[in-house]
ZAKERO-365023 format. One record per residue (C-alpha): residue number from 1; residue in three letters; chain; x, y, z. Coordinates in nm, 2 decimals. Each point is the difference from the previous one (the first is absolute). Example, Ala and Ser with C-alpha at 12.3 -4.5 7.8 and 13.67 -1.06 7.14 Angstrom:
2
+-----+---------+--------+--------+--------+--------+
: num : residuo : cadena :   east :  north :     up :
+-----+---------+--------+--------+--------+--------+
:   1 :     ALA :      A :   1.23 :  -0.45 :   0.78 :
:   2 :     SER :      A :   0.14 :   0.34 :  -0.07 :
+-----+---------+--------+--------+--------+--------+
***
This chain:
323
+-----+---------+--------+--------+--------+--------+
: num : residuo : cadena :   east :  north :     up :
+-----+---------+--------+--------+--------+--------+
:   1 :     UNK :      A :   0.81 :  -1.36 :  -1.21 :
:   2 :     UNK :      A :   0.21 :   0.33 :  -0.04 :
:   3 :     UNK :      A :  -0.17 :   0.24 :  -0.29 :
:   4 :     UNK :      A :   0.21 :   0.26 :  -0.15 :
:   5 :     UNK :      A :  -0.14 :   0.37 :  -0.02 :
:   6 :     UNK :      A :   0.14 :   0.04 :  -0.32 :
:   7 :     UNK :      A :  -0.23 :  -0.34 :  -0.18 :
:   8 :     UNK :      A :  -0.39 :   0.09 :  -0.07 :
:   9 :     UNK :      A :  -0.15 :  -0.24 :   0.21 :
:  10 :     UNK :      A :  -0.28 :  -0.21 :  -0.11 :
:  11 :     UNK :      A :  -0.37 :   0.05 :   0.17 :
:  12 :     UNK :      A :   0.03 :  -0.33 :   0.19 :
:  13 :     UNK :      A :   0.32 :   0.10 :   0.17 :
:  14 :     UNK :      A :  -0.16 :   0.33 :   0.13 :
:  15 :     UNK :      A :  -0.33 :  -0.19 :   0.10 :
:  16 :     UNK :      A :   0.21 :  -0.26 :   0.20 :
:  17 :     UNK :      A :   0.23 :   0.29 :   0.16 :
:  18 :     UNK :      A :  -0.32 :   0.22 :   0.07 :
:  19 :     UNK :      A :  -0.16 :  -0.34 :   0.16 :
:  20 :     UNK :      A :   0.27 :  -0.07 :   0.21 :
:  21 :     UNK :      A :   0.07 :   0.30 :   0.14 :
:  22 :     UNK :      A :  -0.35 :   0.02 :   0.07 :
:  23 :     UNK :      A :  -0.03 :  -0.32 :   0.20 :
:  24 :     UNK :      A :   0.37 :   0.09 :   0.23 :
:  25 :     UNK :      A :  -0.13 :   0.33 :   0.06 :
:  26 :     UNK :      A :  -0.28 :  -0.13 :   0.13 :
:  27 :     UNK :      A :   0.14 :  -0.26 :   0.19 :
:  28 :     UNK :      A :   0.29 :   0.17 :   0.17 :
:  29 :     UNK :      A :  -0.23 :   0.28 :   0.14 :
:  30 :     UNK :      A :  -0.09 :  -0.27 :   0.18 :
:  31 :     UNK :      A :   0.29 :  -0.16 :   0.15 :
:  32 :     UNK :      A :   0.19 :   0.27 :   0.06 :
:  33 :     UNK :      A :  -0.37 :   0.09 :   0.24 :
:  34 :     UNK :      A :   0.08 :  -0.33 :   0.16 :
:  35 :     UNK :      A :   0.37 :   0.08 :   0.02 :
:  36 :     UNK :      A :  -0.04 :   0.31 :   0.16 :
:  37 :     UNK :      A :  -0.27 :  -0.11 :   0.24 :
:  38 :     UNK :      A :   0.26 :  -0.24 :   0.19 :
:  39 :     UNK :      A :   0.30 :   0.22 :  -0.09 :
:  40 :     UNK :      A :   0.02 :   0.36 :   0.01 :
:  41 :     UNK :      A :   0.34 :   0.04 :  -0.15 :
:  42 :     UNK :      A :  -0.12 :   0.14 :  -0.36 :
:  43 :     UNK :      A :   0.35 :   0.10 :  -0.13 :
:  44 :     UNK :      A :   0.16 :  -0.30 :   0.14 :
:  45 :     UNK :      A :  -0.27 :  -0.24 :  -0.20 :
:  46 :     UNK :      A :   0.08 :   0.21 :  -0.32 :
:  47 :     UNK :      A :   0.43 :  -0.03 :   0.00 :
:  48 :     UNK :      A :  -0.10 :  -0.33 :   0.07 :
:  49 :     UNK :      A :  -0.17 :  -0.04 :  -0.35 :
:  50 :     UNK :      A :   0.26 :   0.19 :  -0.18 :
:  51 :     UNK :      A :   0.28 :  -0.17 :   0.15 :
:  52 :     UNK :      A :  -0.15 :  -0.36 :  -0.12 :
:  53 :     UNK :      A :  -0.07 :   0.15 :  -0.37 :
:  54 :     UNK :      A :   0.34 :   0.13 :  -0.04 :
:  55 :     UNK :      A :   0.12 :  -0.35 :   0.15 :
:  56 :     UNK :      A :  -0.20 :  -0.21 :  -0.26 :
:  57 :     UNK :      A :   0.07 :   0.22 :  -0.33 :
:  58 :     UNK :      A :   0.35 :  -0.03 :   0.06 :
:  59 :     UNK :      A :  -0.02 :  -0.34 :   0.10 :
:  60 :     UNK :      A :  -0.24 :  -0.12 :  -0.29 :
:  61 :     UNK :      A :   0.26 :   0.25 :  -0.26 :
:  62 :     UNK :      A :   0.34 :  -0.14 :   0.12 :
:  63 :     UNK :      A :  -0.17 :  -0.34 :  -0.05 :
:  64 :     UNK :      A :  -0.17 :   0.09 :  -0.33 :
:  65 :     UNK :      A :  -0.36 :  -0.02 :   0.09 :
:  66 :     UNK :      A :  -0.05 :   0.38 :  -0.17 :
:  67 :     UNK :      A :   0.18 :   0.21 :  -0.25 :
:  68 :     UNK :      A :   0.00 :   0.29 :   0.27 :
:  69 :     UNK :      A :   0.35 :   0.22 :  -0.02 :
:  70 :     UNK :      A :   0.19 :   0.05 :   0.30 :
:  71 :     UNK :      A :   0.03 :   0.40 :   0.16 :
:  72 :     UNK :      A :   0.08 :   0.25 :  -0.23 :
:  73 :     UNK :      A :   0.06 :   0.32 :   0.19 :
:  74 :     UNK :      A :  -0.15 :   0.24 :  -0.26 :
:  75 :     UNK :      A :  -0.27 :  -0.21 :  -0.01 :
:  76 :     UNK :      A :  -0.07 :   0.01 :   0.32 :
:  77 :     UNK :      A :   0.07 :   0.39 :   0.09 :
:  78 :     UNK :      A :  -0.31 :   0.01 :  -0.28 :
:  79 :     UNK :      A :  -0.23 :  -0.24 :   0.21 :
:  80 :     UNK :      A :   0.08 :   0.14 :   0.34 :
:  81 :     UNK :      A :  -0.27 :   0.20 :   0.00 :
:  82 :     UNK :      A :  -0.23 :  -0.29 :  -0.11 :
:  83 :     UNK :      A :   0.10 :  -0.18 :   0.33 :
:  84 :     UNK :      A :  -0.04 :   0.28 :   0.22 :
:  85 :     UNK :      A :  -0.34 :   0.10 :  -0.11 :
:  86 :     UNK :      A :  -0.10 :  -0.41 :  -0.05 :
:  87 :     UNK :      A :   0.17 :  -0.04 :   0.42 :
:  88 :     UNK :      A :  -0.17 :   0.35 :   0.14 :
:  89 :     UNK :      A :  -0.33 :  -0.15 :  -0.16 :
:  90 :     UNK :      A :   0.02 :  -0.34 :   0.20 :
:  91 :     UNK :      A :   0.14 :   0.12 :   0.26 :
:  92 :     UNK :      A :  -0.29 :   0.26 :   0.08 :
:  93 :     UNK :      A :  -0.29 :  -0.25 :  -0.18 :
:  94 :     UNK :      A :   0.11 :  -0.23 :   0.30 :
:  95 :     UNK :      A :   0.05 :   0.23 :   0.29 :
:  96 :     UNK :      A :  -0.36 :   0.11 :  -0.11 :
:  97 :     UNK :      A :  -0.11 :  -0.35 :   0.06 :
:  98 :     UNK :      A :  -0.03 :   0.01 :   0.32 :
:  99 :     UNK :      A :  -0.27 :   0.26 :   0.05 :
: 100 :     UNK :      A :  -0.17 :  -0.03 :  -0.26 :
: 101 :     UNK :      A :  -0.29 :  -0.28 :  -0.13 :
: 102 :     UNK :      A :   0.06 :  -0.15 :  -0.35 :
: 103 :     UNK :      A :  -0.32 :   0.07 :  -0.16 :
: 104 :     UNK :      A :   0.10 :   0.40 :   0.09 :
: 105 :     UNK :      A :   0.37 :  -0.05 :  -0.09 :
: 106 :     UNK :      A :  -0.08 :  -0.12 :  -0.35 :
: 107 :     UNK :      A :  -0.25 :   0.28 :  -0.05 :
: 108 :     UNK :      A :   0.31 :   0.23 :   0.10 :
: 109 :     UNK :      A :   0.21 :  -0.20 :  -0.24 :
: 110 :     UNK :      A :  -0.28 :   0.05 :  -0.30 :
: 111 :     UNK :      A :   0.09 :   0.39 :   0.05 :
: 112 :     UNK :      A :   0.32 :  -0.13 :  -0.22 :
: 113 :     UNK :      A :  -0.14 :   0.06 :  -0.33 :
: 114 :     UNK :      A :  -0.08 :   0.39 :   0.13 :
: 115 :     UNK :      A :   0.35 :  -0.01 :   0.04 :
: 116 :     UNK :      A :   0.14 :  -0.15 :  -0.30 :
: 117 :     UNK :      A :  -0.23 :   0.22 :  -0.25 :
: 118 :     UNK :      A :   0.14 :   0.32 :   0.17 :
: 119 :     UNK :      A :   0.34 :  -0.13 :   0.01 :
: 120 :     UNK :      A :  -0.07 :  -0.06 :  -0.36 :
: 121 :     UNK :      A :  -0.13 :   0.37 :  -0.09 :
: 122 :     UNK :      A :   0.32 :   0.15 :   0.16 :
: 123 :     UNK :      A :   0.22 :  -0.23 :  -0.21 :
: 124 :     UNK :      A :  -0.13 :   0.06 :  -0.30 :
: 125 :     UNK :      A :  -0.26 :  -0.26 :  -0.11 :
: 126 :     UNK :      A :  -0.33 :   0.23 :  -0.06 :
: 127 :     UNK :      A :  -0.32 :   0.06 :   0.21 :
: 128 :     UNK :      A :  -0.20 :  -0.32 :   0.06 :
: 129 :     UNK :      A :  -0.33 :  -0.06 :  -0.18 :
: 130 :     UNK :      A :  -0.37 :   0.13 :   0.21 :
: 131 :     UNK :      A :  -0.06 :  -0.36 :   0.09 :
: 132 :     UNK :      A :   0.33 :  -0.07 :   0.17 :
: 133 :     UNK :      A :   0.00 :   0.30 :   0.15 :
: 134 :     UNK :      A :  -0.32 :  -0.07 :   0.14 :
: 135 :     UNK :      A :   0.07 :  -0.35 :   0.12 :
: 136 :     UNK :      A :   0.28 :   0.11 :   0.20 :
: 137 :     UNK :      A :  -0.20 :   0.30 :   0.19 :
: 138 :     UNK :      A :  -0.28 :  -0.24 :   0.06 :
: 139 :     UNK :      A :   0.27 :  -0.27 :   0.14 :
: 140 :     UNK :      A :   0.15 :   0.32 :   0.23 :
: 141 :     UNK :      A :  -0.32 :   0.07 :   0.10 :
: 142 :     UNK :      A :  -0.09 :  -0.33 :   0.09 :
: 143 :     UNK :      A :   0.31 :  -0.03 :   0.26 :
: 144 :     UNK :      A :  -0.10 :   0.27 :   0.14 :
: 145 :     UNK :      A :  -0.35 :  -0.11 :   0.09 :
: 146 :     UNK :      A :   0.15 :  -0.29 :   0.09 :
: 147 :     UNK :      A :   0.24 :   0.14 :   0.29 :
: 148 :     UNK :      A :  -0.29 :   0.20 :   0.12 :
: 149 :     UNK :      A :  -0.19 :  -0.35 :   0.11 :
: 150 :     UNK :      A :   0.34 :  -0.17 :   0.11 :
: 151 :     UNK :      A :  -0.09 :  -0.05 :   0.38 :
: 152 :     UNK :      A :   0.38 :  -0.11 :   0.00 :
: 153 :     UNK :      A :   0.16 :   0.32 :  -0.17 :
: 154 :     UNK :      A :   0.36 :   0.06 :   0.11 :
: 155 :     UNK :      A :   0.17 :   0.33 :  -0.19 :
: 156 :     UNK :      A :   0.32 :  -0.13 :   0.03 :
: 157 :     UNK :      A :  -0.08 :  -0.28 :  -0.16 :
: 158 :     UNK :      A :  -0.18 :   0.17 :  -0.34 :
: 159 :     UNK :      A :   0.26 :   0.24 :   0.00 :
: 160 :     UNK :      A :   0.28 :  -0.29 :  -0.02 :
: 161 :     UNK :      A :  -0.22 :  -0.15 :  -0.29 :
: 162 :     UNK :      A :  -0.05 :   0.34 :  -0.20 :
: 163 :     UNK :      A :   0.38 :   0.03 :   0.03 :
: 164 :     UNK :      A :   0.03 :  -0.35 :  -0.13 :
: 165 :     UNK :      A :  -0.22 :   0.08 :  -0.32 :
: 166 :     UNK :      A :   0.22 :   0.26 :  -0.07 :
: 167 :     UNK :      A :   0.28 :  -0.22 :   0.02 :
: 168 :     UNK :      A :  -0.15 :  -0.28 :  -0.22 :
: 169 :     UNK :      A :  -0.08 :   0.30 :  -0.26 :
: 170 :     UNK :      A :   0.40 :   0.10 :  -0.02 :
: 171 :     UNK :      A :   0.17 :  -0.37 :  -0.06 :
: 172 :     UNK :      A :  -0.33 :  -0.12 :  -0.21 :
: 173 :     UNK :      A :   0.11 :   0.31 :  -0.21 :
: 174 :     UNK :      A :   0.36 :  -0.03 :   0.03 :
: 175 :     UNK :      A :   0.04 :  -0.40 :  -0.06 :
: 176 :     UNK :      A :  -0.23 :   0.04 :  -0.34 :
: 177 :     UNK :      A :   0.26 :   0.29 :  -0.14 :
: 178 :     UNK :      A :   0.31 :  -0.23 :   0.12 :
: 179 :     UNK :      A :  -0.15 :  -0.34 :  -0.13 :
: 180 :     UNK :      A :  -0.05 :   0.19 :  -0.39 :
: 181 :     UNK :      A :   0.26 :   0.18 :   0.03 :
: 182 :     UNK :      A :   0.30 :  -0.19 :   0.11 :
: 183 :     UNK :      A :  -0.17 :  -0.34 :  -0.14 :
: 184 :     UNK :      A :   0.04 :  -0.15 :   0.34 :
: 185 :     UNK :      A :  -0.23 :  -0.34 :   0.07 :
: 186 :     UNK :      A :  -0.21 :  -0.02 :   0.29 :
: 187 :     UNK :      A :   0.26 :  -0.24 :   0.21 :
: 188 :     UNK :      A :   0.28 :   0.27 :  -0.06 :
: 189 :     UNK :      A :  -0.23 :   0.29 :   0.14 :
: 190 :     UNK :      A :  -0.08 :  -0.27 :   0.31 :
: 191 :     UNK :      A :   0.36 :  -0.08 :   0.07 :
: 192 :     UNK :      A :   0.08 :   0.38 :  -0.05 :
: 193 :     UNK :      A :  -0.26 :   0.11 :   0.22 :
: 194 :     UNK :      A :   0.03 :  -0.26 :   0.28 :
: 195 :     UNK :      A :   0.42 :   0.06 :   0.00 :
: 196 :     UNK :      A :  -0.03 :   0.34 :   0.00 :
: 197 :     UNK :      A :  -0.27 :   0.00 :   0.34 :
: 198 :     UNK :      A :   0.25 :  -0.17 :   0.19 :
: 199 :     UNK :      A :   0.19 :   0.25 :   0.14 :
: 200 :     UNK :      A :  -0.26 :   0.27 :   0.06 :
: 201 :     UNK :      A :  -0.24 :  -0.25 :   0.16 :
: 202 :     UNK :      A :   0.31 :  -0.15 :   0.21 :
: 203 :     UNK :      A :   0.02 :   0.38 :   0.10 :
: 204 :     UNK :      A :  -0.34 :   0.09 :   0.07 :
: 205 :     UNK :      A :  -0.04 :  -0.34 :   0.26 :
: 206 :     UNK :      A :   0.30 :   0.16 :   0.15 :
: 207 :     UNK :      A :  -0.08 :   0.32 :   0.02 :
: 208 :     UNK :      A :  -0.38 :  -0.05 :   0.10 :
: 209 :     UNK :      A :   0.09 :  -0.24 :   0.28 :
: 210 :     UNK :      A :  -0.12 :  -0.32 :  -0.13 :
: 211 :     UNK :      A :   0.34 :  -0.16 :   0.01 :
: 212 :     UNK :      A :   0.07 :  -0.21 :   0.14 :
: 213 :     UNK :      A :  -0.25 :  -0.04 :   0.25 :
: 214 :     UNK :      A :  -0.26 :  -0.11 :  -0.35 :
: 215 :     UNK :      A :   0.24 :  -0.30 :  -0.06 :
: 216 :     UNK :      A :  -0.01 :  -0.12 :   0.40 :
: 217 :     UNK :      A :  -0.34 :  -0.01 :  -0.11 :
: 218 :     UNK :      A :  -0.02 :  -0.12 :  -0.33 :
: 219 :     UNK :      A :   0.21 :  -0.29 :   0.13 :
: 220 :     UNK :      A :  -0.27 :  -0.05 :   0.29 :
: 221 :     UNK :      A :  -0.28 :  -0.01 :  -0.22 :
: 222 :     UNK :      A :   0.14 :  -0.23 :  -0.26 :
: 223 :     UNK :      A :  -0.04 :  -0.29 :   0.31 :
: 224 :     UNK :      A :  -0.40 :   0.05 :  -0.07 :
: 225 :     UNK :      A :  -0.08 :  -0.22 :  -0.32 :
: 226 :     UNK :      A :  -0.26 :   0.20 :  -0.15 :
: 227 :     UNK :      A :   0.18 :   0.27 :   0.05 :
: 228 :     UNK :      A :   0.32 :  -0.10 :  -0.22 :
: 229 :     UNK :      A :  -0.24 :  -0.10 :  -0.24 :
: 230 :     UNK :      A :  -0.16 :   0.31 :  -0.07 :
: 231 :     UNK :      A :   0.32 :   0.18 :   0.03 :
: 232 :     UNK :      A :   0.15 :  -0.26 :  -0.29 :
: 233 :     UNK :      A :  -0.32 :   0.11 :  -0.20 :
: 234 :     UNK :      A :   0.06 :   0.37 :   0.04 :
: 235 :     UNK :      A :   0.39 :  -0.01 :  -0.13 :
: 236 :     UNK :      A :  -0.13 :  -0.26 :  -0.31 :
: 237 :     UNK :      A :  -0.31 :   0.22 :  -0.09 :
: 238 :     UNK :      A :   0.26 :   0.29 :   0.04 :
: 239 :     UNK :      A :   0.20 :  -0.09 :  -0.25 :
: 240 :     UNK :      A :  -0.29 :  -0.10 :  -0.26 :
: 241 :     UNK :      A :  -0.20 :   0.29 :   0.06 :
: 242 :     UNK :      A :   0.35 :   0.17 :  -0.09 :
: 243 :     UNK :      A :   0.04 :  -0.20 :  -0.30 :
: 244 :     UNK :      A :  -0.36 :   0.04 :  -0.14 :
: 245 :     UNK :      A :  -0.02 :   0.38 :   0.05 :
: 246 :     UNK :      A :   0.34 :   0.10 :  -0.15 :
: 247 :     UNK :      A :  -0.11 :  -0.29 :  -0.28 :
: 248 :     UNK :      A :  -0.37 :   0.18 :  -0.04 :
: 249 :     UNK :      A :   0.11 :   0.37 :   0.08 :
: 250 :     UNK :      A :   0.27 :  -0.09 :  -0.32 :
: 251 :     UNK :      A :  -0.21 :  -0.19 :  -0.26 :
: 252 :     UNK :      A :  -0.32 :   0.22 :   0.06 :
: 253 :     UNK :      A :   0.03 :   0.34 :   0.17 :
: 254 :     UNK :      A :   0.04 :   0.17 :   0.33 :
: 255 :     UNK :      A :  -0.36 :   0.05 :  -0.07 :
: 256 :     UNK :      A :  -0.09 :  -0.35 :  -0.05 :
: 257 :     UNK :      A :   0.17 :  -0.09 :   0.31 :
: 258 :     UNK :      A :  -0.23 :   0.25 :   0.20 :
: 259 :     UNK :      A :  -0.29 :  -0.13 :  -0.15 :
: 260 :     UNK :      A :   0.06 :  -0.40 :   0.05 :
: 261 :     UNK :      A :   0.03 :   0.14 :   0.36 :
: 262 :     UNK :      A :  -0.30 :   0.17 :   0.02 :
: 263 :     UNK :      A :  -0.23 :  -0.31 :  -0.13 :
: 264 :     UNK :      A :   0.18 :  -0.19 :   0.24 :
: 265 :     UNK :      A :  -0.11 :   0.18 :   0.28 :
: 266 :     UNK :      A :  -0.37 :  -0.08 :  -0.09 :
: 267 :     UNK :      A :   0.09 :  -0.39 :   0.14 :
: 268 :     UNK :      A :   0.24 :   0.14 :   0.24 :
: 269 :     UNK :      A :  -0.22 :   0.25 :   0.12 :
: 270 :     UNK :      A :  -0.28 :  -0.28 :   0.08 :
: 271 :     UNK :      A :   0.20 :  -0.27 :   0.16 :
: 272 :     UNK :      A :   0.11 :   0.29 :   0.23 :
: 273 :     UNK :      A :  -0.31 :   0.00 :   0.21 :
: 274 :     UNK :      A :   0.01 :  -0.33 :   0.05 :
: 275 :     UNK :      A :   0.40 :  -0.08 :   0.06 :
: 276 :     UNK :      A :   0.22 :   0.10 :   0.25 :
: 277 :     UNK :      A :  -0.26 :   0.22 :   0.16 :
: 278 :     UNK :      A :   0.01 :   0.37 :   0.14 :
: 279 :     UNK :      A :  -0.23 :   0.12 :  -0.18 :
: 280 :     UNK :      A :  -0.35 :   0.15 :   0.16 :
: 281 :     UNK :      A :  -0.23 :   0.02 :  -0.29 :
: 282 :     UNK :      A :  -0.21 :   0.31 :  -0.03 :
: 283 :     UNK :      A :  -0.29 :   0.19 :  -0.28 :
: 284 :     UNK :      A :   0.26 :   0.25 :  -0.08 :
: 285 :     UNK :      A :   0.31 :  -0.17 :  -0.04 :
: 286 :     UNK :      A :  -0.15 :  -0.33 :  -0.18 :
: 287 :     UNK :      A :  -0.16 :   0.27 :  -0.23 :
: 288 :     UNK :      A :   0.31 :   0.19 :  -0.04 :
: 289 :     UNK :      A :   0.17 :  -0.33 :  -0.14 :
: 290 :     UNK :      A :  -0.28 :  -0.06 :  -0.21 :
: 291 :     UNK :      A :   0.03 :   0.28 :  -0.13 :
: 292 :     UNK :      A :   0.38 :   0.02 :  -0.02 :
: 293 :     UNK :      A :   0.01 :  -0.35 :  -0.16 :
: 294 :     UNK :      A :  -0.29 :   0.14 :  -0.28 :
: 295 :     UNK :      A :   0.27 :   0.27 :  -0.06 :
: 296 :     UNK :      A :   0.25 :  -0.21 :  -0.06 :
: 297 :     UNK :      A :  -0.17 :  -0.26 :  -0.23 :
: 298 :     UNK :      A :  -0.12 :   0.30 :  -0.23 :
: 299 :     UNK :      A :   0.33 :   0.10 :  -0.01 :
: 300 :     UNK :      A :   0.19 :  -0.28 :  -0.10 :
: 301 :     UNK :      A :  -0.33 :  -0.06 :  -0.29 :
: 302 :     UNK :      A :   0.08 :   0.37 :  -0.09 :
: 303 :     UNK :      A :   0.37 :  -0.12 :  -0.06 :
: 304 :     UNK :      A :  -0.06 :  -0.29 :  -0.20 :
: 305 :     UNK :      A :  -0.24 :   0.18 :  -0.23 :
: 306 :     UNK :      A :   0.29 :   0.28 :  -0.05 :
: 307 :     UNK :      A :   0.25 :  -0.28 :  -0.07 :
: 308 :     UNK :      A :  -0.22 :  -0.17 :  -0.24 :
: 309 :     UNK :      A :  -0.12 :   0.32 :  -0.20 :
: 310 :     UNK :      A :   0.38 :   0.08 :  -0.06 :
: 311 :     UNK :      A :   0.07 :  -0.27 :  -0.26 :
: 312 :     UNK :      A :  -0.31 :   0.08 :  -0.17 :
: 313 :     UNK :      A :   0.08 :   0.37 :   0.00 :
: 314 :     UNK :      A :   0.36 :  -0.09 :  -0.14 :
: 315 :     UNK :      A :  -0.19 :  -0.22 :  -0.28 :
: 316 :     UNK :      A :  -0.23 :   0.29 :  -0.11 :
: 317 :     UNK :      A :   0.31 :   0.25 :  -0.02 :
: 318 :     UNK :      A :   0.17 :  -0.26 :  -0.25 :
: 319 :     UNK :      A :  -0.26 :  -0.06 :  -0.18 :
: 320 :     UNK :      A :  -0.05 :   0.40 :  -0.05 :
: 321 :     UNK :      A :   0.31 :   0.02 :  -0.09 :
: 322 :     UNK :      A :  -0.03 :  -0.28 :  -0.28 :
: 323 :     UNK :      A :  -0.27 :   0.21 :  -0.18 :
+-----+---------+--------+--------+--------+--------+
***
């Protein structure tokens, strides 16, 4: 399914991308947890699931499974800052992994909406409404309640994480002005994206040291079945979780996007104390979740009642201007 920016897409397209991206957000927080818990190469996992993205869209176009165009190098001198911010994001979201529980890196990641409505003021789009504004201090303030009570705090890792959200803010911004304004479709933006990563991730393993002594390892591991499973599962659920964000970020909103992924983390959130473990439960940080999760439920309800009062509003202004 490839959705151009430039068609008005119908409600049931944007609830199945918003769905979707939901469910492989959710999901790959997970396995890449498992990933990283066995091997410790972060950067190494993520060229990994570029390299087999770029592989299959040019694959599935030269075969005609998808309408995708090949490079165009003004194209992509436009999207290269799309891939940078999208790589720096993954790149530090999974280095952050490793010191830090996933109930308290999704709270981090809820502080993405904070982002996204400043990022929005500086560009341009207005002040948000008393609600939103509210939701998003109460979700902030819940994190931070929350790290006061995490028994397994690490700075390091929180600070990877914050960087990370600001990360997600820039490409989530970036890929909604490229998809409506260059008409691109959600696999173009992917194959963009992922070709583009190649080189400066093939650099960074370099540079950081990871190569080549994370292949030796990689190779090693692969011997252990469950392993190679889970590592399949990661570079799959990489490329969907690719597909349905670029697809959701395009026929919704960068906005949209942010909020599929903070209702997400109510489930994710959950299963976090029970899977995978490391986390030491405690008054303070369980409340700080609580209350972080609260914040981010009123905020995506403070979102839906803006987007639904804006037809209505558009409706009485016509019908004013009828009279």
């Amino acid at each position: 399914m490839e959705v151009q920016a430039e068609m008005e897409p119908s409600s049931s397209i944007s609830l199945v991308a918003a769905v979707s991206y939901g469910i492989a957000s959710m999901a790959m927080v997970f396995i890449n947890k498992a990933v990283i818990m066995q091997y410790p190469h972060s950067m190494t996992v993520l060229t990994l699931q570029q390299l087999v993205t770029s592989l299959l869209i040019h694959f599935g176009r030269r075969m005609g499974y998808t309408r995708a165009k090949g490079i165009d190098l003004a194209t992509a001198k436009k999207l290269l800052p799309v891939s940078i911010f999208y790589n720096a994001n993954v790149a530090f979201a999974l280095a952050s992994l490793k010191g830090v529980n996933i109930p308290m890196y999704i709270a981090i990641k809820r502080l993405t909406p904070l982002a996204v409505l400043i990022a929005g003021v500086l560009f341009g789009k207005g002040k948000p409404t008393t609600q939103v504004a509210l939701s998003v201090l109460l979700t902030a303030a819940g994190c931070v309640i929350a790290a006061l009570g995490d028994f397994s705090f690490d700075l390091f890792g929180y600070g990877l994480a914050l960087t990370s959200v600001f990360f997600q803010t820039m490409y989530l911004v970036l890929v909604e002005k490229s998809g409506a304004e260059d008409g691109l479709s959600s696999i173009e933006i992917m194959f963009y994206n992922s070709f583009l990563s190649l080189p400066f991730l093939s650099f960074l393993i370099i540079v950081t040291g990871e190569f080549p002594n994370s292949l030796s390892l990689l190779l090693a591991k692969c011997s252990y079945l469950p392993f190679l499973v889970i590592l399949v599962l990661s570079l799959v659920m990489g490329i969907v979780l690719n597909f349905t964000m670029f697809l959701c970020t395009i026929v919704n909103s960068a906005l949209t996007t942010t909020i599929v992924g903070v209702l997400k983390g109510v489930g994710s959130t959950t299963l976090g104390f029970v899977l995978l473990g490391g986390v030491e439960v405690h008054a303070l940080n369980v409340s700080g979740l609580v209350v972080n999760t609260a914040g981010g439920v009123w905020y995506s309800y403070a979102k839906y009642r803006q987007k639904k009062a804006k037809p209505a509003k558009l409706m009485s202004d016509l019908e004013a201007h009828k009279k």
